[in-house]
C-alpha positions as CSV (number, residue, x, y, z in Angstrom):
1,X,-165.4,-15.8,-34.7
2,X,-162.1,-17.1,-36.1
3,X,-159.7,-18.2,-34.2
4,X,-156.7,-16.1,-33.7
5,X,-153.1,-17.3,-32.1
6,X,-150.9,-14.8,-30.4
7,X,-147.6,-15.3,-32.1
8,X,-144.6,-15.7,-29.3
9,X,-141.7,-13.6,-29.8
10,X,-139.5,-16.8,-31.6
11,X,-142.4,-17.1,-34.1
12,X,-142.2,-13.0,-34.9
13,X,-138.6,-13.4,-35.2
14,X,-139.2,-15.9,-38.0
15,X,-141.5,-13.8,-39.7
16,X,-138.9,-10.7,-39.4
17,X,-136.3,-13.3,-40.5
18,X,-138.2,-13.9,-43.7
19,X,-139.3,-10.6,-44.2
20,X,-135.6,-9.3,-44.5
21,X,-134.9,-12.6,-46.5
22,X,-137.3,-11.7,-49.0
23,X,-137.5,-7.8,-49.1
24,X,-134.0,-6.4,-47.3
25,X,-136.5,-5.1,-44.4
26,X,-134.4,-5.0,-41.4
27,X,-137.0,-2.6,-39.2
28,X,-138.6,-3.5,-36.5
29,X,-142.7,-3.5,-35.8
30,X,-143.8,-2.6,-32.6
31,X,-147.1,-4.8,-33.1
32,X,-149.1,-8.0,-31.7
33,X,-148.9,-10.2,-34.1
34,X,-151.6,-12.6,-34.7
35,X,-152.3,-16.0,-36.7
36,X,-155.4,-17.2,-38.1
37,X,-156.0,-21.5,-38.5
38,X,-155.2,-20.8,-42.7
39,X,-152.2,-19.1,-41.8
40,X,-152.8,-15.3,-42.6
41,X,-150.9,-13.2,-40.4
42,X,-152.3,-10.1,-39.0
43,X,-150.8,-6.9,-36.7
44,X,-152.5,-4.6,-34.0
45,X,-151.4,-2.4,-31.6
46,X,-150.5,-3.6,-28.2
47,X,-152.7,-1.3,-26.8
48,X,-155.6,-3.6,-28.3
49,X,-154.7,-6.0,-24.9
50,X,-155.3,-2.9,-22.9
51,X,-159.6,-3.2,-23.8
52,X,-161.2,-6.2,-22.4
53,X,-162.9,-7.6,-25.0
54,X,-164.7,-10.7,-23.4
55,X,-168.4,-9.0,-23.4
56,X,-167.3,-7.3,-27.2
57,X,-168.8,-9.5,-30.7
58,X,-165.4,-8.9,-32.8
59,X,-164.9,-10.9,-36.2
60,X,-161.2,-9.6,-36.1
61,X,-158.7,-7.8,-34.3
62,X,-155.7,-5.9,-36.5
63,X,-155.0,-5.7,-40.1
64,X,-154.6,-8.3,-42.5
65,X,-150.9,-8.0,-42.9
66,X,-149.5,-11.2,-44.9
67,X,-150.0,-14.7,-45.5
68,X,-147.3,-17.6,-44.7
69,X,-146.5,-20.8,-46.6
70,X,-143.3,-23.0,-47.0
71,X,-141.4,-20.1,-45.4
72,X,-142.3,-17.3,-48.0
73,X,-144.8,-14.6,-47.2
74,X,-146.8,-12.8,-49.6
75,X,-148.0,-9.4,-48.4
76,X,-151.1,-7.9,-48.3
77,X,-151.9,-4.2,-49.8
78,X,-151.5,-2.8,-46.1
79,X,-148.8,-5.0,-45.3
80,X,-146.4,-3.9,-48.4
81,X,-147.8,-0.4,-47.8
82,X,-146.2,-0.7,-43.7
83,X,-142.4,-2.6,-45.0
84,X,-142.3,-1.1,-48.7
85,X,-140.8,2.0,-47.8
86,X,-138.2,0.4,-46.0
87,X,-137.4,-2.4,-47.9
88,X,-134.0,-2.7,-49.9
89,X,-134.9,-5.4,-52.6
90,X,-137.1,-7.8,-54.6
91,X,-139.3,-4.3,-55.3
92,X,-140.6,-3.5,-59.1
93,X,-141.1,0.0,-60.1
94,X,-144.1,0.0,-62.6
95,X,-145.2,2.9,-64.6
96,X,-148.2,4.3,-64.5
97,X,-150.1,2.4,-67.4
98,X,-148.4,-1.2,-65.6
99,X,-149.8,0.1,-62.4
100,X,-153.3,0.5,-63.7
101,X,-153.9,-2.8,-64.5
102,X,-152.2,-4.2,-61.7
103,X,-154.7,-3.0,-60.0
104,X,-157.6,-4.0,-62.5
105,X,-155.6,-7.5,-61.1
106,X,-154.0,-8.2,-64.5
107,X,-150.4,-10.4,-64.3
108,X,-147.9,-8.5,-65.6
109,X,-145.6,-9.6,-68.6
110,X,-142.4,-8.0,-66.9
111,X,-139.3,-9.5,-66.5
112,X,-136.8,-8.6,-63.8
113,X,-134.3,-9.8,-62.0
114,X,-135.9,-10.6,-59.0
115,X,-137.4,-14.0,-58.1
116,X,-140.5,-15.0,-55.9
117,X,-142.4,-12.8,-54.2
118,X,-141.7,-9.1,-54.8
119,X,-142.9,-5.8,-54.0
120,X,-145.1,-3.7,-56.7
121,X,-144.5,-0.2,-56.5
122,X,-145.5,3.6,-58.6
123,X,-144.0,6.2,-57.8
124,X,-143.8,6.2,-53.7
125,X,-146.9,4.3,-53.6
126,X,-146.8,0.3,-52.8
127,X,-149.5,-1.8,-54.4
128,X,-149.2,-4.9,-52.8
129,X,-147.0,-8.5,-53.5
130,X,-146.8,-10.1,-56.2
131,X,-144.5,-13.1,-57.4
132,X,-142.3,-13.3,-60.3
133,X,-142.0,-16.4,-62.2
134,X,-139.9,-16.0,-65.1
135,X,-141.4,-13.1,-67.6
136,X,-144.6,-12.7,-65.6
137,X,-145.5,-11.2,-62.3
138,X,-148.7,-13.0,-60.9
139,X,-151.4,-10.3,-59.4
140,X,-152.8,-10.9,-56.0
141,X,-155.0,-8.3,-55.6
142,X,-158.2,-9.7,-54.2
143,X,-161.1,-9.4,-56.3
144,X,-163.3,-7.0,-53.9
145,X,-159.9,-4.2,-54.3
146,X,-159.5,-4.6,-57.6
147,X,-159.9,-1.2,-59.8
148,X,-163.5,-1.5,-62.0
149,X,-162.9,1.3,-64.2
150,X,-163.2,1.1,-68.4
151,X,-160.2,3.7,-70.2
């Protein structure tokens, strides 16, 4: 089982400090949150505490909500899903075609005026994080999730 570090309330403060540094998000979440030893961040509801899970084989508790590194965070598809709607920058409207092979797990030629890691979004639904770097938008869409469909 990996090993999983309750985050204190300074260290979620950071990651909400970051979060509306990055993406305007200014919510709160009402979550546990959790860090693994390769610093990938994940949220469960503190009712989870409320089990005891000593006799219980788990691999994981929560969702896979974002990864950390030199004080940026790049989302996961669940994790821009749960801060998307509420966000207030750094978010890039594809169309439809754009969105298809983001999620084939294409980059995306694109430029915009947003810098590091941004939101992808179609329509009112959020695809995940990706991260600008000049004319291109690099795709993080784990291999297993990606779309495997011919047009």
């Amino acid at each position: 089982m990996q090993k999983l570090k309750i985050l204190n309330s300074k260290e979620v403060k950071e990651i909400l400090s970051i979060l509306k540094k990055q993406f305007g998000f200014e919510s709160k979440l009402d979550y546990v949150f959790l860090m693994n030893e390769k610093n990938k961040i994940y949220i469960a509801n503190k009712e989870v505490f409320d089990i005891n899970i000593d006799n219980l084989n788990i691999n994981s508790i929560g969702i896979y909500f974002a990864f950390m590194k030199n004080k940026q965070i790049r989302l996961s598809i669940e994790g821009s899903q749960i801060i998307g709607p509420v966000s207030k920058k750094n978010i890039v409207e594809l169309h439809d075609n754009e969105a298809k092979l983001w999620m084939k797990g294409f980059d995306l030629f694109k430029t915009t005026k947003n810098k590091g890691f941004v939101l992808i979004k179609n329509n009112n639904d959020f695809l995940g994080c990706g991260k600008q770097i000049e004319d291109k938008i690099l795709n993080y869409v784990p291999k297993i999730r990606r779309l495997k469909v011919s047009d």
